[in-house]
TIVO-2410 file (N, C-alpha, C; in nm, 3 decimals):
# residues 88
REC num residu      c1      c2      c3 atome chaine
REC   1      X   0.084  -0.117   0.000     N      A
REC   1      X   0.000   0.000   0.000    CA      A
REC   1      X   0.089   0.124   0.000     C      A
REC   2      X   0.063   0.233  -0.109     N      A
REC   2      X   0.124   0.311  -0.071    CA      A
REC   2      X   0.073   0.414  -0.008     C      A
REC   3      X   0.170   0.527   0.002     N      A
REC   3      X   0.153   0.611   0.127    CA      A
REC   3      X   0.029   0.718   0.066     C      A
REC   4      X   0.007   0.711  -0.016     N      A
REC   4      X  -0.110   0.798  -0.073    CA      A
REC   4      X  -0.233   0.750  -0.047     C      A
REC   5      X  -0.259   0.581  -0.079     N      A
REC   5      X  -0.370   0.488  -0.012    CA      A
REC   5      X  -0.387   0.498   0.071     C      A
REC   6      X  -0.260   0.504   0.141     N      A
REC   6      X  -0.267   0.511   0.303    CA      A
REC   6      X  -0.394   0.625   0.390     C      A
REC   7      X  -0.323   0.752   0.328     N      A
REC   7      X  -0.329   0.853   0.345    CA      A
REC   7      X  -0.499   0.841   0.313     C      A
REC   8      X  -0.559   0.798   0.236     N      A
REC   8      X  -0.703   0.796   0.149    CA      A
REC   8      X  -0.767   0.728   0.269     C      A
REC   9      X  -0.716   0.621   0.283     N      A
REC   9      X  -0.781   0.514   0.376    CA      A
REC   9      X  -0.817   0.572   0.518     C      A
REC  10      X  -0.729   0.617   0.572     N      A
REC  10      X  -0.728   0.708   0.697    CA      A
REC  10      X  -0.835   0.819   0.663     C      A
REC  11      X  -0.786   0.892   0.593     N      A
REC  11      X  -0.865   0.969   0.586    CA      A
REC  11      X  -1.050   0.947   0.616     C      A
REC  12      X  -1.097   0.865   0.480     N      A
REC  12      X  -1.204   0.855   0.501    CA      A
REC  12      X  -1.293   0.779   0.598     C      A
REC  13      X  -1.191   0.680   0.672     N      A
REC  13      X  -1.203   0.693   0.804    CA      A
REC  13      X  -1.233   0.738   0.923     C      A
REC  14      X  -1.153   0.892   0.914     N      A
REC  14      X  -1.164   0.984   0.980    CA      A
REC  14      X  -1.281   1.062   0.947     C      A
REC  15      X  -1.355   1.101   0.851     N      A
REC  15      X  -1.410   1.162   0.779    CA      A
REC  15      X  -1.547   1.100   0.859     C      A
REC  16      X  -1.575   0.935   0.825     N      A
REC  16      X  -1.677   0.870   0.907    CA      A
REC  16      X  -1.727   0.916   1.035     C      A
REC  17      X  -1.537   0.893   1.086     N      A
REC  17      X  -1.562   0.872   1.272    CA      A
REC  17      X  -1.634   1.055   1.287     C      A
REC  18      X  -1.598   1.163   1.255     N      A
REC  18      X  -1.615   1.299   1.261    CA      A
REC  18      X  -1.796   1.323   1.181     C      A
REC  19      X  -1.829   1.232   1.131     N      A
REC  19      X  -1.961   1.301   1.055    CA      A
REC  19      X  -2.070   1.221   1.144     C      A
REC  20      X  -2.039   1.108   1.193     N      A
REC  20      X  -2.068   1.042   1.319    CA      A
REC  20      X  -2.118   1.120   1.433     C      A
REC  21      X  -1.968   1.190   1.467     N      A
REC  21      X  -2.012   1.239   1.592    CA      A
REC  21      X  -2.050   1.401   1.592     C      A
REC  22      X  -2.011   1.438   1.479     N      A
REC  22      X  -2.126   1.539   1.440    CA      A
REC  22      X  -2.261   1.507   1.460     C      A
REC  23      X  -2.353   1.427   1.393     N      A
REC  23      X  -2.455   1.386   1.366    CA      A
REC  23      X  -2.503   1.386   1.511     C      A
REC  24      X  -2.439   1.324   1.599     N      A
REC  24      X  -2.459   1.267   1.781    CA      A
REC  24      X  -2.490   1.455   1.834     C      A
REC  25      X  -2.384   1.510   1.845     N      A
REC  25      X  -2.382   1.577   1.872    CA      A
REC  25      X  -2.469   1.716   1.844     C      A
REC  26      X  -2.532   1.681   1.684     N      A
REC  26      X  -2.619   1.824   1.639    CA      A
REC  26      X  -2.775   1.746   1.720     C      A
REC  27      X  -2.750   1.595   1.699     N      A
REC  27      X  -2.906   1.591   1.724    CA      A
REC  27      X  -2.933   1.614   1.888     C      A
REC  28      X  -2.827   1.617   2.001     N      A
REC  28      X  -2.816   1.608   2.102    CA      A
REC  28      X  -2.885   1.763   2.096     C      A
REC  29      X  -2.765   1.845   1.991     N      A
REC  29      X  -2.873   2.021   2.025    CA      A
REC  29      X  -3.015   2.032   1.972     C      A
REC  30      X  -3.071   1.945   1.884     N      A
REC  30      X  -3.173   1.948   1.820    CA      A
REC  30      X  -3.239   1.950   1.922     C      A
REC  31      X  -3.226   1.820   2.035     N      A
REC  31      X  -3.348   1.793   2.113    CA      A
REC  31      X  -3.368   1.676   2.107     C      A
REC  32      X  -3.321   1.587   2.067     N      A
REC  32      X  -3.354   1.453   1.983    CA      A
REC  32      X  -3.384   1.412   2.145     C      A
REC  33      X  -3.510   1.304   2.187     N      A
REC  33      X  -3.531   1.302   2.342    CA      A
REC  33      X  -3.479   1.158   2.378     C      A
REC  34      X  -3.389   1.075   2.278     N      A
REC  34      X  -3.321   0.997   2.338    CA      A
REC  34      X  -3.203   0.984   2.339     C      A
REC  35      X  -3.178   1.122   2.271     N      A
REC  35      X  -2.960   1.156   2.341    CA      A
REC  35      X  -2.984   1.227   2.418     C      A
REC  36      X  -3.090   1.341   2.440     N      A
REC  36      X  -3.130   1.418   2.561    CA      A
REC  36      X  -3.125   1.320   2.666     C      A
REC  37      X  -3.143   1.157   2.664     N      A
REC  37      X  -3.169   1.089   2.836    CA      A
REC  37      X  -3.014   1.078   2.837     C      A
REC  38      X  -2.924   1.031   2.727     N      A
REC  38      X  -2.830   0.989   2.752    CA      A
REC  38      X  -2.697   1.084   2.721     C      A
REC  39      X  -2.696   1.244   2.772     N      A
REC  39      X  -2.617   1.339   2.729    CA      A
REC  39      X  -2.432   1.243   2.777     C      A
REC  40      X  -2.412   1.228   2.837     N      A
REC  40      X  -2.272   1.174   2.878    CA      A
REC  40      X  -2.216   1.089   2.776     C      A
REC  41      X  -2.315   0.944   2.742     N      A
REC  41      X  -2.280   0.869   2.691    CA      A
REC  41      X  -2.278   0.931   2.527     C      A
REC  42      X  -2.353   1.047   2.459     N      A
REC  42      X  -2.326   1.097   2.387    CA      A
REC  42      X  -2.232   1.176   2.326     C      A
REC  43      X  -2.170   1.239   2.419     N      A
REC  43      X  -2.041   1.274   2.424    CA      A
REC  43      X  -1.882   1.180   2.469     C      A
REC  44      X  -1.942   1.098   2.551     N      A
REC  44      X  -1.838   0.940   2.515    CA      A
REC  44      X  -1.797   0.918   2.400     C      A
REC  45      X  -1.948   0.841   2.336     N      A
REC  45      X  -1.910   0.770   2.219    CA      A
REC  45      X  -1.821   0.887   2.073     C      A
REC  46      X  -1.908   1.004   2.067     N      A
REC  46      X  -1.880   1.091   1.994    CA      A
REC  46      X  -1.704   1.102   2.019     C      A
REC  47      X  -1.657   1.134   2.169     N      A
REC  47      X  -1.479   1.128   2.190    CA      A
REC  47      X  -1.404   0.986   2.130     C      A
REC  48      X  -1.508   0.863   2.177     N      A
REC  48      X  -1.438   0.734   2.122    CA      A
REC  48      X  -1.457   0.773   1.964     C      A
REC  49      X  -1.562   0.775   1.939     N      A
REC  49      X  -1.517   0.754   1.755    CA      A
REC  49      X  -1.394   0.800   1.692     C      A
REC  50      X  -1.341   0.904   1.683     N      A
REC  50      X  -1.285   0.964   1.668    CA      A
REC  50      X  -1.141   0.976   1.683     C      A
REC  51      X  -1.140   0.935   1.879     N      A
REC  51      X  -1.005   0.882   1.908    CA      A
REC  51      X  -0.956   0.737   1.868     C      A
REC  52      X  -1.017   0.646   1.850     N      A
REC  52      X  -1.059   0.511   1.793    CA      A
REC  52      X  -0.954   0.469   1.639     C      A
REC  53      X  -1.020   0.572   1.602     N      A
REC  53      X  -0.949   0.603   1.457    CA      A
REC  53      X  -0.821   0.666   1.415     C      A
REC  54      X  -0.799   0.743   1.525     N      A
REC  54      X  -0.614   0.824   1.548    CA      A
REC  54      X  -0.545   0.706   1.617     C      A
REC  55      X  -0.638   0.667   1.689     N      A
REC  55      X  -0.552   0.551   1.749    CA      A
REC  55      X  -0.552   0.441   1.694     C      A
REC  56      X  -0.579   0.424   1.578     N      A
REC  56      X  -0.550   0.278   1.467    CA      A
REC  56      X  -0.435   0.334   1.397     C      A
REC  57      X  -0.499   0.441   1.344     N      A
REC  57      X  -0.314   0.497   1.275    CA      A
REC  57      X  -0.213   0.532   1.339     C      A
REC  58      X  -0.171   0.559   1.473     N      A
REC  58      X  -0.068   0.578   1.539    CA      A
REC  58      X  -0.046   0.443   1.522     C      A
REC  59      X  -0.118   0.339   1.590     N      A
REC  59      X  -0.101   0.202   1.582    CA      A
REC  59      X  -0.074   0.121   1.444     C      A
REC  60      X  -0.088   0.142   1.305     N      A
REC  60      X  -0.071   0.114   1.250    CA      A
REC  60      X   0.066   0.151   1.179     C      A
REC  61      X   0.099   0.281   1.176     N      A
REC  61      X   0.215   0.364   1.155    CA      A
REC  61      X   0.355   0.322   1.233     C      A
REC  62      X   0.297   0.287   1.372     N      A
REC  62      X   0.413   0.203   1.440    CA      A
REC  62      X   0.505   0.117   1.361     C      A
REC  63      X   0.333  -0.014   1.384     N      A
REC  63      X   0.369  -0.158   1.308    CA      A
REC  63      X   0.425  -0.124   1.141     C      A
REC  64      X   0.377  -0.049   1.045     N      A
REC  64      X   0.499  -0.006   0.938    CA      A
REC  64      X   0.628   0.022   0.974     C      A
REC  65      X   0.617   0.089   1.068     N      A
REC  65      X   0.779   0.184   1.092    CA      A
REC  65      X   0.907   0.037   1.152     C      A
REC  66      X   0.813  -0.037   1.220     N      A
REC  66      X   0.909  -0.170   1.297    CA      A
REC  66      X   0.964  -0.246   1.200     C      A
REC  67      X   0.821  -0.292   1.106     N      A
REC  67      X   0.825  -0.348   1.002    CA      A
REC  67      X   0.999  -0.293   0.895     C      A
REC  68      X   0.919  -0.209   0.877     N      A
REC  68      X   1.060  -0.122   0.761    CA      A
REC  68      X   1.218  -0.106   0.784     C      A
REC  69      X   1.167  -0.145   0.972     N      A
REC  69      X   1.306  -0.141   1.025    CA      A
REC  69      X   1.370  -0.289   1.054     C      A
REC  70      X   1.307  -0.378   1.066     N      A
REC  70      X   1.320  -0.514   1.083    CA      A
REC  70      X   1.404  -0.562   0.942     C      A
REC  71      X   1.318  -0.491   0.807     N      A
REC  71      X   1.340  -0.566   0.696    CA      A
REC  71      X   1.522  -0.445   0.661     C      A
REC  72      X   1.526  -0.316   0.720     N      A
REC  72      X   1.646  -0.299   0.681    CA      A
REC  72      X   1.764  -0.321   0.792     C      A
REC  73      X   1.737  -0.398   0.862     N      A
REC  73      X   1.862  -0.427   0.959    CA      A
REC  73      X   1.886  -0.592   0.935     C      A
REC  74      X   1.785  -0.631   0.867     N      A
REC  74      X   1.845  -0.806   0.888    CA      A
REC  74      X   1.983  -0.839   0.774     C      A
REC  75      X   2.064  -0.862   0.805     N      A
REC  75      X   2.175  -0.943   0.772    CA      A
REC  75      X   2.147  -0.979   0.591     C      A
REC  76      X   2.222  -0.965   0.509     N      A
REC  76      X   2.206  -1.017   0.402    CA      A
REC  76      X   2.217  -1.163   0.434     C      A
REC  77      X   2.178  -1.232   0.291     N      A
REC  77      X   2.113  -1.366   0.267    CA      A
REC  77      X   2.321  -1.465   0.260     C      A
REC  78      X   2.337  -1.531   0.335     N      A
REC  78      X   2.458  -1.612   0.318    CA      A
REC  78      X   2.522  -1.642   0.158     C      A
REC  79      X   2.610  -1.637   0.100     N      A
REC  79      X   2.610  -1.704  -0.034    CA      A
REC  79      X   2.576  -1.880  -0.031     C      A
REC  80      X   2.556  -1.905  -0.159     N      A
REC  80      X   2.535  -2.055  -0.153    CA      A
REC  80      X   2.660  -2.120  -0.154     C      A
REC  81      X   2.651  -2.230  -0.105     N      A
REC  81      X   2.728  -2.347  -0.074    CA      A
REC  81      X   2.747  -2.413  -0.155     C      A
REC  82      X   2.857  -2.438  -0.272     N      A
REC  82      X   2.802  -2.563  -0.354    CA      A
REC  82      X   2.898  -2.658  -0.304     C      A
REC  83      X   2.801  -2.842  -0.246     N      A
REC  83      X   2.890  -2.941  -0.201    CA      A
REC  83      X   2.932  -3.004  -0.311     C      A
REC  84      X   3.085  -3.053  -0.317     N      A
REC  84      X   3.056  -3.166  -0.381    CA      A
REC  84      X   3.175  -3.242  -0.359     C      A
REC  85      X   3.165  -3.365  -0.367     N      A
REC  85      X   3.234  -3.479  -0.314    CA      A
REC  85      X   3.388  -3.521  -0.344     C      A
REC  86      X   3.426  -3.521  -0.232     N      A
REC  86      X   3.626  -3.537  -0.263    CA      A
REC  86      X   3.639  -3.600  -0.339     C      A
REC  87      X   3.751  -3.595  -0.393     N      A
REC  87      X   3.810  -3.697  -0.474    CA      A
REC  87      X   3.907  -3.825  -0.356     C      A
REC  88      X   3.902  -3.842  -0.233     N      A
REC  88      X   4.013  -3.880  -0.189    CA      A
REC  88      X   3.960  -3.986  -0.205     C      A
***
């Protein structure tokens, strides 16, 4: 994947988790009378969405970065061996 996908993927991700808790949040001002019972948990979930999703890409950005570093520190590949049988 490259870093432009990347970048797409996250994004509209983010885009979700934020139109989400928009939505929570306008209908909470609307009046809507069953985020009105539950104002706290409305503003919970609305903080989880959101952080949920920064926190997959920190988390994901890690696991690339280890990754990238794993594959440039390992040891080149041994040359081959070719056996073959004495003459004695």
């Amino acid at each position: 994947m490259t870093v432009t996908d990347w970048l797409k993927a996250r994004s509209v991700e983010l885009g979700a988790a934020l139109c989400t808790a928009a939505l929570l949040i306008a209908g909470l001002a609307v009046g809507v009378p069953i985020l009105r019972e539950r104002i706290p948990e409305v503003f919970l979930y609305s903080f989880c969405c959101v952080t949920a999703v920064l926190l997959r890409a920190v988390i994901d950005l890690a696991v690339r970065a280890t990754m990238f570093a794993a594959r440039s520190l390992r040891p080149p590949a041994p040359a081959a061996v070719r056996l073959e049988p004495s003459n004695a």
